[in-house]
MOPAC internal coordinates of N, CA, C and O (Angstrom, degrees):
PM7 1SCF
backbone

  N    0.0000 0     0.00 0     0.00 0    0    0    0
  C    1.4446 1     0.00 0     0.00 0    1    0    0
  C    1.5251 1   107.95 1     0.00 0    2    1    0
  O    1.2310 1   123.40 1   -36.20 1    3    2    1
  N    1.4539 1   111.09 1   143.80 1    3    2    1
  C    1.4488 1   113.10 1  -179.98 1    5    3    2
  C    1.5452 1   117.79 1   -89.25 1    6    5    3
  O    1.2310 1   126.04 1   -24.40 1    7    6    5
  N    0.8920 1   106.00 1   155.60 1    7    6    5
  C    1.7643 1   107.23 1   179.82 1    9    7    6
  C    1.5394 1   104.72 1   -53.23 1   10    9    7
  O    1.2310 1   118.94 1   124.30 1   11   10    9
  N    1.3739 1   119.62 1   -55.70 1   11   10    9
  C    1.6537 1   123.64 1   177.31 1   13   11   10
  C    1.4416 1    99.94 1   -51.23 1   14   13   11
  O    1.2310 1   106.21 1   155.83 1   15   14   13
  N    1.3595 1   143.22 1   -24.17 1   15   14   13
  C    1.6954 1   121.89 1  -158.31 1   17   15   14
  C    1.6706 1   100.17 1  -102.55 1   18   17   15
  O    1.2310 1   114.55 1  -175.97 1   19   18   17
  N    1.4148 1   127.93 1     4.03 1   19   18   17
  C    1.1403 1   124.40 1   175.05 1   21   19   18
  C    1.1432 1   108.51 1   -53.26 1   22   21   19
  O    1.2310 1   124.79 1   102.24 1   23   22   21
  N    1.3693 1   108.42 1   -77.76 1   23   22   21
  C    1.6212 1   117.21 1  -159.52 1   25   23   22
  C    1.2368 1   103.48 1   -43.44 1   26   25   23
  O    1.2310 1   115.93 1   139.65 1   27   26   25
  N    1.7222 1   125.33 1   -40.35 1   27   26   25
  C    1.6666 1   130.66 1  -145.40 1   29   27   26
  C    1.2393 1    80.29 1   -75.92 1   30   29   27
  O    1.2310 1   112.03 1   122.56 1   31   30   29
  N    2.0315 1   132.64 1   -57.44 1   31   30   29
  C    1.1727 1   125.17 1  -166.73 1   33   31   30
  C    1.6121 1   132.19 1   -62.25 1   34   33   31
  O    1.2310 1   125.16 1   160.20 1   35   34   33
  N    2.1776 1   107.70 1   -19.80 1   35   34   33
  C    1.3290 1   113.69 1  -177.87 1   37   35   34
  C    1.8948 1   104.27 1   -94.63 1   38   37   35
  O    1.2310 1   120.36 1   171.15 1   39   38   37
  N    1.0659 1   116.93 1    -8.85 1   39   38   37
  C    1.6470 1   129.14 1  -173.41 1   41   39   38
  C    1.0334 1   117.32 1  -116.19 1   42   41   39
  O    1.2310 1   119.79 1   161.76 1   43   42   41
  N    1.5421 1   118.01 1   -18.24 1   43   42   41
  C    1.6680 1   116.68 1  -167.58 1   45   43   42
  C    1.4061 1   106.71 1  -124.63 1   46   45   43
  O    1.2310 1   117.07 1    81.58 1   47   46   45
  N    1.4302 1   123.19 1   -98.42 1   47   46   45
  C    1.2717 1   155.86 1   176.32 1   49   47   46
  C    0.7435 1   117.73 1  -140.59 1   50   49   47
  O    1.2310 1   116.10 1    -6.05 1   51   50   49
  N    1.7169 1   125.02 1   173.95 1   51   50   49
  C    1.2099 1   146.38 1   118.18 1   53   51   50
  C    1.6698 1   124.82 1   -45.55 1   54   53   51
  O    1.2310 1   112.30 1   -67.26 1   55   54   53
  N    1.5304 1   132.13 1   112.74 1   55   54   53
  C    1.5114 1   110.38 1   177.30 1   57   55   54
  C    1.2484 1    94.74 1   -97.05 1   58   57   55
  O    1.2310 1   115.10 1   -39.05 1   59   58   57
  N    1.5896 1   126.89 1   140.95 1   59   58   57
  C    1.2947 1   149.50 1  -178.52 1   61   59   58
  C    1.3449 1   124.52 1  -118.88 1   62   61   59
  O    1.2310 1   130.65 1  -162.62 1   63   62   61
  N    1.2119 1    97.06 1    17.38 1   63   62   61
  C    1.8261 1   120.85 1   155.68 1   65   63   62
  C    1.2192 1   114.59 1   -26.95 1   66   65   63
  O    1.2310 1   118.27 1   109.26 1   67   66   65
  N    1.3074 1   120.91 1   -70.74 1   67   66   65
  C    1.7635 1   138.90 1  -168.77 1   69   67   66
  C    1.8696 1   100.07 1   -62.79 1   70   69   67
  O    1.2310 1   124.36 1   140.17 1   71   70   69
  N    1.2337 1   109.24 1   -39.83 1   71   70   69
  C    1.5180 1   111.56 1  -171.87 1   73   71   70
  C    1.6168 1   114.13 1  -110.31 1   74   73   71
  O    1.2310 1   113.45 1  -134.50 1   75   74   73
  N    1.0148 1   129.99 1    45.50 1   75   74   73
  C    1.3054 1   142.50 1  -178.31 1   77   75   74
  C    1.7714 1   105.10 1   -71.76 1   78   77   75
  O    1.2310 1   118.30 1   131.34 1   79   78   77
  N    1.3753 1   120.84 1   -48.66 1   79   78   77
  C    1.3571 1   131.85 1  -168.72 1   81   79   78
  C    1.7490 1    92.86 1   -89.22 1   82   81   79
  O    1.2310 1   117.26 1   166.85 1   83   82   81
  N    0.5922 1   122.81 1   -13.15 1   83   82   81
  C    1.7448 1   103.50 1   162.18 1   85   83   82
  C    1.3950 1   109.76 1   -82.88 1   86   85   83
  O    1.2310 1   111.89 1   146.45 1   87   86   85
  N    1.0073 1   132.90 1   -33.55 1   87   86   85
  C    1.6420 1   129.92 1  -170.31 1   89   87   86
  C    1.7553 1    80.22 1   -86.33 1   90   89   87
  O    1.2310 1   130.21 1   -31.28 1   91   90   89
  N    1.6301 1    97.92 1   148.72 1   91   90   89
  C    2.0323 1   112.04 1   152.37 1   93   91   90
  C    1.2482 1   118.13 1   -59.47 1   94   93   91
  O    1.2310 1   118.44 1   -55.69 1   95   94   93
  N    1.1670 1   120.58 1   124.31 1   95   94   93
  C    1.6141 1   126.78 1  -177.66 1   97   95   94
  C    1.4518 1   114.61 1   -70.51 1   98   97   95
  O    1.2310 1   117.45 1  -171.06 1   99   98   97
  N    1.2408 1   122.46 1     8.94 1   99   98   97
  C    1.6482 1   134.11 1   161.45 1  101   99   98
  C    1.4583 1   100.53 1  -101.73 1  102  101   99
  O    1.2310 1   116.97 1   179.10 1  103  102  101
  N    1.3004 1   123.36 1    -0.90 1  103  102  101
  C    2.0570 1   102.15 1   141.35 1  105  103  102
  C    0.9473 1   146.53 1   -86.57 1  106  105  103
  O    1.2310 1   121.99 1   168.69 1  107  106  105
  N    1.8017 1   113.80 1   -11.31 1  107  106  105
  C    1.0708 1   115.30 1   163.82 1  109  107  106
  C    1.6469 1   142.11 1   -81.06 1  110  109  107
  O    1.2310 1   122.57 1   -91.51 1  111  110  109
  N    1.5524 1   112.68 1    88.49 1  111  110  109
  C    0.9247 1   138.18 1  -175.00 1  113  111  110
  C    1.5588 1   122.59 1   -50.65 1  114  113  111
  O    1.2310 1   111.42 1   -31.88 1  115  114  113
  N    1.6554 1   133.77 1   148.12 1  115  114  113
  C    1.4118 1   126.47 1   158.00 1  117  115  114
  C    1.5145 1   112.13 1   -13.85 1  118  117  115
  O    1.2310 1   132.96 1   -31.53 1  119  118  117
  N    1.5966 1    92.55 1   148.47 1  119  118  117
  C    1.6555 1   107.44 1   167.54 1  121  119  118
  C    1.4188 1   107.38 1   -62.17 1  122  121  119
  O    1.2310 1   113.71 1   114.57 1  123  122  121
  N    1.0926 1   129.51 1   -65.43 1  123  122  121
  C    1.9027 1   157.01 1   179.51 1  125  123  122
  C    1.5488 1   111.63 1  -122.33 1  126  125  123
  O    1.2310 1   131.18 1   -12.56 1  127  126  125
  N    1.2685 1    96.04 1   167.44 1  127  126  125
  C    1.3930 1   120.63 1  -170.58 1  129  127  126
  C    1.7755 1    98.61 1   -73.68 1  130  129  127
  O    1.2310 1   119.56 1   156.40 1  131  130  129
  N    1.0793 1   118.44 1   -23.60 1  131  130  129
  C    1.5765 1   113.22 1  -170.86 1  133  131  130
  C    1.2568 1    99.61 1  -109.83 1  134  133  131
  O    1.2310 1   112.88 1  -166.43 1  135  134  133
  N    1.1342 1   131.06 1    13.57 1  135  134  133
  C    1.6170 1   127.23 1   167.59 1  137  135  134
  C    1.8778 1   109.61 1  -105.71 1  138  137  135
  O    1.2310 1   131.53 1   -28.04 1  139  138  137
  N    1.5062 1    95.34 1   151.96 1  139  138  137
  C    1.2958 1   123.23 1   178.78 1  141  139  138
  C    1.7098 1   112.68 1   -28.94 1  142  141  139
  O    1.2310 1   121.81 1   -71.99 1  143  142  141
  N    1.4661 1   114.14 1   108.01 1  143  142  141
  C    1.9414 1   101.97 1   175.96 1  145  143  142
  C    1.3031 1   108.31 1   -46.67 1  146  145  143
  O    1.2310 1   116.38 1    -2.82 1  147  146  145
  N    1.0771 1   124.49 1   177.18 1  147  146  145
  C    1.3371 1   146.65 1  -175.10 1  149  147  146
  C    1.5591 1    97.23 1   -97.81 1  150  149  147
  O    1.2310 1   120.37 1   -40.14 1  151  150  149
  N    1.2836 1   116.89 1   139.86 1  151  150  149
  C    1.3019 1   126.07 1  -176.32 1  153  151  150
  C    1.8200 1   113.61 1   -72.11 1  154  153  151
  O    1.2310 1   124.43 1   175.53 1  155  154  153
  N    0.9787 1   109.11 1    -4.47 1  155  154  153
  C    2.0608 1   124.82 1   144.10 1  157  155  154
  C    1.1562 1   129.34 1  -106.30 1  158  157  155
  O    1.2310 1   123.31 1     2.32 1  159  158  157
  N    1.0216 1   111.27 1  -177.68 1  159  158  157
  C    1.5223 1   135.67 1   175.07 1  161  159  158
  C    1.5803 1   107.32 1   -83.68 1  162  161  159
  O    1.2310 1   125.96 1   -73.20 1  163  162  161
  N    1.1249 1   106.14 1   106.80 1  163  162  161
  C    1.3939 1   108.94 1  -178.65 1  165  163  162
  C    1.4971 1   117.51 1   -81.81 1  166  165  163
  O    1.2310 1   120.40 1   -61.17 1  167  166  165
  N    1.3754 1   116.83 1   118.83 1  167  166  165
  C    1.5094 1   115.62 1  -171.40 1  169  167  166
  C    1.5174 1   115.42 1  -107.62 1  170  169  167
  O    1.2310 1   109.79 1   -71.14 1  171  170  169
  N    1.3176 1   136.77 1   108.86 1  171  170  169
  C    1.3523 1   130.11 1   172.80 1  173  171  170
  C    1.8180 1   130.65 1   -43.97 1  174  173  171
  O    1.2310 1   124.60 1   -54.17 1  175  174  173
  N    1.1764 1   108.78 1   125.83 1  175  174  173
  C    1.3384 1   110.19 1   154.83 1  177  175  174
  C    1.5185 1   125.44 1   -91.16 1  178  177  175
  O    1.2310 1   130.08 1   -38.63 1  179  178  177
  N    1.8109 1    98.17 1   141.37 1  179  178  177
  C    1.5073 1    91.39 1   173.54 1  181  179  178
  C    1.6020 1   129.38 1  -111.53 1  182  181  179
  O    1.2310 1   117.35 1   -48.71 1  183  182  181
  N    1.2462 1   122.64 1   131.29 1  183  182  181
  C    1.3459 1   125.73 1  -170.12 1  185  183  182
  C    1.7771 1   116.17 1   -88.59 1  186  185  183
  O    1.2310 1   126.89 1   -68.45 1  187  186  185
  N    1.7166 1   104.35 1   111.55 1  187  186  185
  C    1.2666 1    87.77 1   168.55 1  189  187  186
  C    1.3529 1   119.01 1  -106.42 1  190  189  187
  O    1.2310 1   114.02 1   -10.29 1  191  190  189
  N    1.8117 1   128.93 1   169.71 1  191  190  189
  C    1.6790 1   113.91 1  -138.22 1  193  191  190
  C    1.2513 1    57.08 1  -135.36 1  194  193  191
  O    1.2310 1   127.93 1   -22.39 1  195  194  193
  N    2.1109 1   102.34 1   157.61 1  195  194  193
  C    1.3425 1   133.53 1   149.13 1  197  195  194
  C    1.4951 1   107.76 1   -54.77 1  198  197  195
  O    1.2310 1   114.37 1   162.00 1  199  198  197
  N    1.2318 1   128.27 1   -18.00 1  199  198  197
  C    1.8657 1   131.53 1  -162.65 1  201  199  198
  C    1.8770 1    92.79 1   -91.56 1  202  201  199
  O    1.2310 1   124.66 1   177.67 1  203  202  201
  N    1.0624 1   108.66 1    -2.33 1  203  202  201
  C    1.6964 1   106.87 1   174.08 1  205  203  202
  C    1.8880 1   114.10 1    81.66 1  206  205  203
  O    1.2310 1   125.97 1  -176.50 1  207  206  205
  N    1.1991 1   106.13 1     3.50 1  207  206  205
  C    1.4395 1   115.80 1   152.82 1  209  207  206
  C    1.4252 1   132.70 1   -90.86 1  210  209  207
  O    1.2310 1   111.36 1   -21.56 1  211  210  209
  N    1.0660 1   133.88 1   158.44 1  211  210  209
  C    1.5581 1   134.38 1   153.90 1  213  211  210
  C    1.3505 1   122.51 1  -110.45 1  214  213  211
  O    1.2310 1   114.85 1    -3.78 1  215  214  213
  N    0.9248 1   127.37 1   176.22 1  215  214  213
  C    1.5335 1   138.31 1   120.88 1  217  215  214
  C    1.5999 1   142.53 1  -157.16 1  218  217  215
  O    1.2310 1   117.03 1    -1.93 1  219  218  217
  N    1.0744 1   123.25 1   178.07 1  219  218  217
  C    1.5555 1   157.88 1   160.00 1  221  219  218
  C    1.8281 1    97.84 1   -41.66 1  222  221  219
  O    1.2310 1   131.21 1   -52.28 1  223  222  221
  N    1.5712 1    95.98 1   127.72 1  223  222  221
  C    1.7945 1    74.91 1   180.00 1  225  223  222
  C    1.9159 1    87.74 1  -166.55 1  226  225  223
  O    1.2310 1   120.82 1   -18.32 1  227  226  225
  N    1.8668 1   116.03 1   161.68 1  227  226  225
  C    0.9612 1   107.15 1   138.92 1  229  227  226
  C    1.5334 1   130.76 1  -133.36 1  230  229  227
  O    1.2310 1   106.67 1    51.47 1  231  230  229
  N    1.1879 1   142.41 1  -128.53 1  231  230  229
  C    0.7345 1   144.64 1   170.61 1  233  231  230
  C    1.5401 1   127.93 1  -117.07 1  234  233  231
  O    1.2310 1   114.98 1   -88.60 1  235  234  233
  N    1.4103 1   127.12 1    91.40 1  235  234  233
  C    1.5137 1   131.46 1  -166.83 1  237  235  234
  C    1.4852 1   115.38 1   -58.42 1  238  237  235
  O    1.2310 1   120.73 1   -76.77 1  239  238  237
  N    1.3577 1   116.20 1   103.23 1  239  238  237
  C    1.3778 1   126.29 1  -166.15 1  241  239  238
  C    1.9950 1    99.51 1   -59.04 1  242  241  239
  O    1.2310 1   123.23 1   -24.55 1  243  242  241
  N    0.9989 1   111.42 1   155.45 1  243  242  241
  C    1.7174 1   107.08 1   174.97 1  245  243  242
  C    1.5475 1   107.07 1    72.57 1  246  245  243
  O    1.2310 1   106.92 1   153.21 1  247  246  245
  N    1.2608 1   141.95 1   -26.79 1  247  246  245
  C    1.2734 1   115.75 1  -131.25 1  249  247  246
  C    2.2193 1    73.25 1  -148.71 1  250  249  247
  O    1.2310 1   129.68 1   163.09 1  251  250  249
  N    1.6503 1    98.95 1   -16.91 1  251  250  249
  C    1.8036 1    95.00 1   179.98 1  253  251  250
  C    1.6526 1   123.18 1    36.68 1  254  253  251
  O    1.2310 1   126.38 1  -140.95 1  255  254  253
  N    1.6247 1   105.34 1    39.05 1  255  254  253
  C    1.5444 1   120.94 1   174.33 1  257  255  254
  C    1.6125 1    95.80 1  -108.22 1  258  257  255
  O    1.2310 1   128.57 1   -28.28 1  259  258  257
  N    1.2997 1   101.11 1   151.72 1  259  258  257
  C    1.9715 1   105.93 1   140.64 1  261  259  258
  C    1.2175 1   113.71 1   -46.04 1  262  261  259
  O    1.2310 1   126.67 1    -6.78 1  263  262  261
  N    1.0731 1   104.78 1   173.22 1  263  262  261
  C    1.4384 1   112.48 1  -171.32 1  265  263  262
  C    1.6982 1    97.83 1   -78.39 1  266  265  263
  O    1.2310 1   124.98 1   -33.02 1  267  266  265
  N    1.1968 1   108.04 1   146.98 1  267  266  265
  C    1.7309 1   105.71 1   175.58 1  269  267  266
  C    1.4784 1   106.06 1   -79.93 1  270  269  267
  O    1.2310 1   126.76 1   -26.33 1  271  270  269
  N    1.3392 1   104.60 1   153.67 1  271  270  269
  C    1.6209 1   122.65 1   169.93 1  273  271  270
  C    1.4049 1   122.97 1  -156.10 1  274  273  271
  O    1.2310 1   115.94 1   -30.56 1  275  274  273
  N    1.3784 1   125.31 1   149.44 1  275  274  273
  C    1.1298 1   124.20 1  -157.28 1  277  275  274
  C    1.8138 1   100.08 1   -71.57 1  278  277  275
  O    1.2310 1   109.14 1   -51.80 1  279  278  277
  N    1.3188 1   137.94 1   128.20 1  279  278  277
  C    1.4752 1   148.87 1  -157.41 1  281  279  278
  C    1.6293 1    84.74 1   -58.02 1  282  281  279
  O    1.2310 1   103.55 1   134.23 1  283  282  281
  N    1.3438 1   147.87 1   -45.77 1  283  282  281
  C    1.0996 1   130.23 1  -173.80 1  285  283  282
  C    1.6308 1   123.12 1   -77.61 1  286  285  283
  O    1.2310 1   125.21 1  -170.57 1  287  286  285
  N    1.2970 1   107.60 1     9.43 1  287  286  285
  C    1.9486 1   125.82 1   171.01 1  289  287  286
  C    1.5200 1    97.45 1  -105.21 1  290  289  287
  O    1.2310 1   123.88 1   -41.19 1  291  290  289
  N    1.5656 1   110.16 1   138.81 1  291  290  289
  C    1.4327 1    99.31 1   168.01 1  293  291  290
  C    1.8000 1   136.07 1   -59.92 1  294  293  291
  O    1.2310 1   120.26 1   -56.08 1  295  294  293
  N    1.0223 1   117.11 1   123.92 1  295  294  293
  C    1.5373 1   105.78 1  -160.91 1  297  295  294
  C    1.7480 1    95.83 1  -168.08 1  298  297  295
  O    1.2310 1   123.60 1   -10.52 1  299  298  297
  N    1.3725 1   110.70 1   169.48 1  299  298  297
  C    1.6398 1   112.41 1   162.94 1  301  299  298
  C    1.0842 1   128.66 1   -53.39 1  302  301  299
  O    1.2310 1   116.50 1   151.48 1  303  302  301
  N    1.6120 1   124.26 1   -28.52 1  303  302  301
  C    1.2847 1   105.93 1   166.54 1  305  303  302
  C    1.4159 1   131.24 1   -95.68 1  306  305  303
  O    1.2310 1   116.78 1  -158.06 1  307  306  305
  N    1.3437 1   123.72 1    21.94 1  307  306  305
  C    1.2002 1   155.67 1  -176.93 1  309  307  306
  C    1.5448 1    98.89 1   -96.53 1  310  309  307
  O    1.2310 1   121.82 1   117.93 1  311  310  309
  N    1.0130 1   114.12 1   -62.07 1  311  310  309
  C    1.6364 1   129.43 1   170.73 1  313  311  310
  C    1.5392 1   131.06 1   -35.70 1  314  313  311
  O    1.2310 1   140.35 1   123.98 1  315  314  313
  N    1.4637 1    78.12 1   -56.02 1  315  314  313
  C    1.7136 1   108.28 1   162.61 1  317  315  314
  C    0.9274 1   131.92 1   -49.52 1  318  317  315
  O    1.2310 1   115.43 1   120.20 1  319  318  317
  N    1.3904 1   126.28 1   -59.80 1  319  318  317
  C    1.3415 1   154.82 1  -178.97 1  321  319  318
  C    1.6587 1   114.64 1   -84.08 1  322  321  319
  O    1.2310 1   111.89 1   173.31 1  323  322  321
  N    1.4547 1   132.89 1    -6.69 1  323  322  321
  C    0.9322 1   141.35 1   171.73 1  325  323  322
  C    1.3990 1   125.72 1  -121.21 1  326  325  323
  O    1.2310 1   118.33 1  -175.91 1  327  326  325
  N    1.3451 1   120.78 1     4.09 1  327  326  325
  C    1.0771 1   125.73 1  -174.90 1  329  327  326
  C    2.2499 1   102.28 1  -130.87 1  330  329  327
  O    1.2310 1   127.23 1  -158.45 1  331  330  329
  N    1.5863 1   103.70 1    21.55 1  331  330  329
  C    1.2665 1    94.11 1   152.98 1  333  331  330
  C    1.4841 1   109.82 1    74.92 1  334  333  331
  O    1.2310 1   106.74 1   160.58 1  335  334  333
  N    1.3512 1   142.27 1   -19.42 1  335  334  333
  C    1.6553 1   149.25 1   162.26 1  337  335  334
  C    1.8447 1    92.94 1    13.47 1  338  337  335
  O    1.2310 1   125.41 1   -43.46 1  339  338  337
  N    1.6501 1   107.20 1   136.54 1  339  338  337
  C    1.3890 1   102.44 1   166.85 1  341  339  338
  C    1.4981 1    95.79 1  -141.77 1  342  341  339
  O    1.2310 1   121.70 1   -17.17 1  343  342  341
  N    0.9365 1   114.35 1   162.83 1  343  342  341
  C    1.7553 1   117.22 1   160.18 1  345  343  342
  C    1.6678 1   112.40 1   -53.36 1  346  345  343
  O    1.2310 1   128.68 1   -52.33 1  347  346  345
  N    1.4379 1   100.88 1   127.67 1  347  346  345
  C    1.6040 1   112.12 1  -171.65 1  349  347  346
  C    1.4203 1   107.66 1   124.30 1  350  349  347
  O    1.2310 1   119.21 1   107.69 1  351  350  349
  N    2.0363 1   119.11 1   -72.31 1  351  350  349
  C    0.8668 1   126.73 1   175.32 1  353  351  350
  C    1.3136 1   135.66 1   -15.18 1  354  353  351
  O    1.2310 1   120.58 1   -21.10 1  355  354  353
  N    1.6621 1   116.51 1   158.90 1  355  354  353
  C    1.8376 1   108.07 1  -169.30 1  357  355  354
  C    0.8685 1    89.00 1  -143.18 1  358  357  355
  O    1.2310 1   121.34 1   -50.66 1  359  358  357
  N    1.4614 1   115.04 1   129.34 1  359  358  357
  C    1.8137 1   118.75 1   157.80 1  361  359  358
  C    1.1603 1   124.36 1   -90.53 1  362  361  359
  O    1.2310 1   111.71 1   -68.10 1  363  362  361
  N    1.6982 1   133.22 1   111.90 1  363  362  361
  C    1.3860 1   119.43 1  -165.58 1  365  363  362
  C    1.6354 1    96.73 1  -124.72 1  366  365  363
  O    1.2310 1   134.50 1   -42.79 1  367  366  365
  N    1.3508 1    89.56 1   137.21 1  367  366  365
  C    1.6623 1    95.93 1   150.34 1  369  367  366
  C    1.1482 1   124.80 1  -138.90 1  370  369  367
  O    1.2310 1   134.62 1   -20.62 1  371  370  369
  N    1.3356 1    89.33 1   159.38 1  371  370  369
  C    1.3099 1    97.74 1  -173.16 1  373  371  370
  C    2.0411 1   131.87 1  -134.87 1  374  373  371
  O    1.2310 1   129.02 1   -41.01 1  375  374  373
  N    1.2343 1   100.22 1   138.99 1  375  374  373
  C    1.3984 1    85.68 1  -164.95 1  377  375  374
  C    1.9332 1   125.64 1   -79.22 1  378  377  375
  O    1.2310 1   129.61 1   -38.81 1  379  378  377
  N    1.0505 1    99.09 1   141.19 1  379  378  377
  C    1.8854 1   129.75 1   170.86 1  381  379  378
  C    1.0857 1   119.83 1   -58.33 1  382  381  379
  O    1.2310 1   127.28 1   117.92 1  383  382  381
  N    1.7709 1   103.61 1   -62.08 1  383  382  381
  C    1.3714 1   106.24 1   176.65 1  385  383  382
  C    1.3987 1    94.99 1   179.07 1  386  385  383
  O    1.2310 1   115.52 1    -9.23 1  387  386  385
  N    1.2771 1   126.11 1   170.77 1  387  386  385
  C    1.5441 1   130.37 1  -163.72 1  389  387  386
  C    1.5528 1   121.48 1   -14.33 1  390  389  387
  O    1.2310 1   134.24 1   123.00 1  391  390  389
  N    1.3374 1    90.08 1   -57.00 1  391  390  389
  C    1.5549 1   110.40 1  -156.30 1  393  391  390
  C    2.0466 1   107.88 1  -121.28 1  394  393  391
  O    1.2310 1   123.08 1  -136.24 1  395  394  393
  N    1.1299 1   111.70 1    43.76 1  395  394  393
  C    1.7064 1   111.87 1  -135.34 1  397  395  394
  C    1.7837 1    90.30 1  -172.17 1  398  397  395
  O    1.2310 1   118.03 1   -77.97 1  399  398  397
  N    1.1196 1   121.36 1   102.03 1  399  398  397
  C    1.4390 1   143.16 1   172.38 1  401  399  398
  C    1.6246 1   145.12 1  -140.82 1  402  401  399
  O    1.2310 1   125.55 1   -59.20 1  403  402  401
  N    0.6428 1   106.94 1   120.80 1  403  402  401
  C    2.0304 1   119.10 1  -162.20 1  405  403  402
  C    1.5460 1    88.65 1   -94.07 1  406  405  403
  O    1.2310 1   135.83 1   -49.80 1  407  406  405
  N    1.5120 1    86.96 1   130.20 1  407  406  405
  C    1.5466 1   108.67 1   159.14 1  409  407  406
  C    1.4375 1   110.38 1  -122.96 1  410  409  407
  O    1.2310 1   125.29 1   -57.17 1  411  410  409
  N    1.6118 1   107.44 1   122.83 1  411  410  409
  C    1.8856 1   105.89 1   168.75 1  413  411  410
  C    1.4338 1    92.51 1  -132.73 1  414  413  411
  O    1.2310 1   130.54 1   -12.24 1  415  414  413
  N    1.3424 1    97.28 1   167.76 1  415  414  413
  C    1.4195 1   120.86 1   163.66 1  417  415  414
  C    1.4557 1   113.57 1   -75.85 1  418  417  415
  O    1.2310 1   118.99 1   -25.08 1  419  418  417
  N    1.3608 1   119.53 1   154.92 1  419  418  417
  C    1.2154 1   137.75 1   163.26 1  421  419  418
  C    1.7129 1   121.77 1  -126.16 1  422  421  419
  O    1.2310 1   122.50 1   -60.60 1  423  422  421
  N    1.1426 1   112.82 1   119.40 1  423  422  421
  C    1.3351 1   109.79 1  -179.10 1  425  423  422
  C    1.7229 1   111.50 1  -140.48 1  426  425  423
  O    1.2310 1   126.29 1   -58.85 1  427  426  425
  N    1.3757 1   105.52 1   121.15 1  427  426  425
  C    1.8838 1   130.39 1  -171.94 1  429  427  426
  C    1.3128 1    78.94 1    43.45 1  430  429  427
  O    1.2310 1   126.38 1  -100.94 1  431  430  429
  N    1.5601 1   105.33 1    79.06 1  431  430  429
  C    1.6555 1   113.91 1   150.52 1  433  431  430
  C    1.1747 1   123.96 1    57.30 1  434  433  431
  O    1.2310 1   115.92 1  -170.53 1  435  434  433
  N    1.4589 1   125.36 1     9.47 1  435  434  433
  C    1.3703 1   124.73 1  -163.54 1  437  435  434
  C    2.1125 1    93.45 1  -137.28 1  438  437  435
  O    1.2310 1   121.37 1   -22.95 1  439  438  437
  N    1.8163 1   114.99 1   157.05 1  439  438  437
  C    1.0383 1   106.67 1  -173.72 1  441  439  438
  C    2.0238 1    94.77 1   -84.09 1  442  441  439
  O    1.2310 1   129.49 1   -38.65 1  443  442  441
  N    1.4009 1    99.30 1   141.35 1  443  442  441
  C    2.0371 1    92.24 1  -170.95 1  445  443  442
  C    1.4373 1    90.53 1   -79.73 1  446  445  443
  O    1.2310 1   127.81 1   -36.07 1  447  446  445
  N    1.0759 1   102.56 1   143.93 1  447  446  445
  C    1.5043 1   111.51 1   144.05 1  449  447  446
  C    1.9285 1   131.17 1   -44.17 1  450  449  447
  O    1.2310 1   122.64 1   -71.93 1  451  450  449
  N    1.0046 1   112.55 1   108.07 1  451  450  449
  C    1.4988 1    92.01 1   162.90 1  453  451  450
  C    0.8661 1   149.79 1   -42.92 1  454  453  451
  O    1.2310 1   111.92 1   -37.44 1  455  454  453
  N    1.4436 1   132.84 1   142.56 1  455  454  453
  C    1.2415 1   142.57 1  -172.57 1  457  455  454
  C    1.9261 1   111.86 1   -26.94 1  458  457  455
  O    1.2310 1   121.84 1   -39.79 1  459  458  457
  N    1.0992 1   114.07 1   140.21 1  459  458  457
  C    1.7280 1   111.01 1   170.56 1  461  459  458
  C    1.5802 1    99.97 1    80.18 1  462  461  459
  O    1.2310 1   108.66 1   154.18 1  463  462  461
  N    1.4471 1   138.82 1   -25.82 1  463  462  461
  C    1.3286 1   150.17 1  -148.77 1  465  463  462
  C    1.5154 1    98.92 1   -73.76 1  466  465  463
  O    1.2310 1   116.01 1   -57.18 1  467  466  465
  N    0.8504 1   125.19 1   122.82 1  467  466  465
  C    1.7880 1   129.41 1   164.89 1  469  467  466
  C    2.1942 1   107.07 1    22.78 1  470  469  467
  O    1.2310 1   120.10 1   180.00 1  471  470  469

């Protein structure tokens, strides 16, 4: 992670531009509630976190984030912001099974420990 993508990742999102074809393309859901459905059935993926939460999520058409949520609902930017992100760091996930994905941190090549952890 670059020093510039902190803030975007502890204030904004995640952009998931680069990784679009790993997620099913029936998660990426409407931009907003007042924009045009998606010409499918939009199906959620769920994210489970090294921080011992999960969630329910889709994919923000235009904008190629998770779905936004307020940092105090479980979500990516909850994730973000609680698990310490520094310049260097790697966020990987990885998939479970179709619809079923782990997100941990990586730090100097190794998975970090969480926050408070030894």
């Amino acid at each position: 992670m670059r020093r510039e993508d902190l803030w975007t990742f502890t204030q904004r999102n995640v952009p998931l531009w680069d990784l679009l074809d790993f997620f099913p393309p029936d998660a990426v859901g409407p931009r907003g509630p007042g924009d045009e459905p998606r010409p499918y059935p939009v199906r959620p993926i769920t994210i489970e976190t090294d921080l011992g939460f999960s969630f329910e999520t889709d994919i923000q058409y235009g904008s190629w984030v998770l779905r936004p949520r307020s940092p105090k609902e479980p979500g990516m930017m909850k994730w973000c912001r609680e698990r310490g992100l520094k310049e260097g760091d790697t966020l990987v996930f990885e998939r479970l099974a179709e619809r079923r994905f782990r997100l941990w941190l990586e730090r100097d090549g190794q998975p970090a420990p969480a926050p408070g952890a030894g």
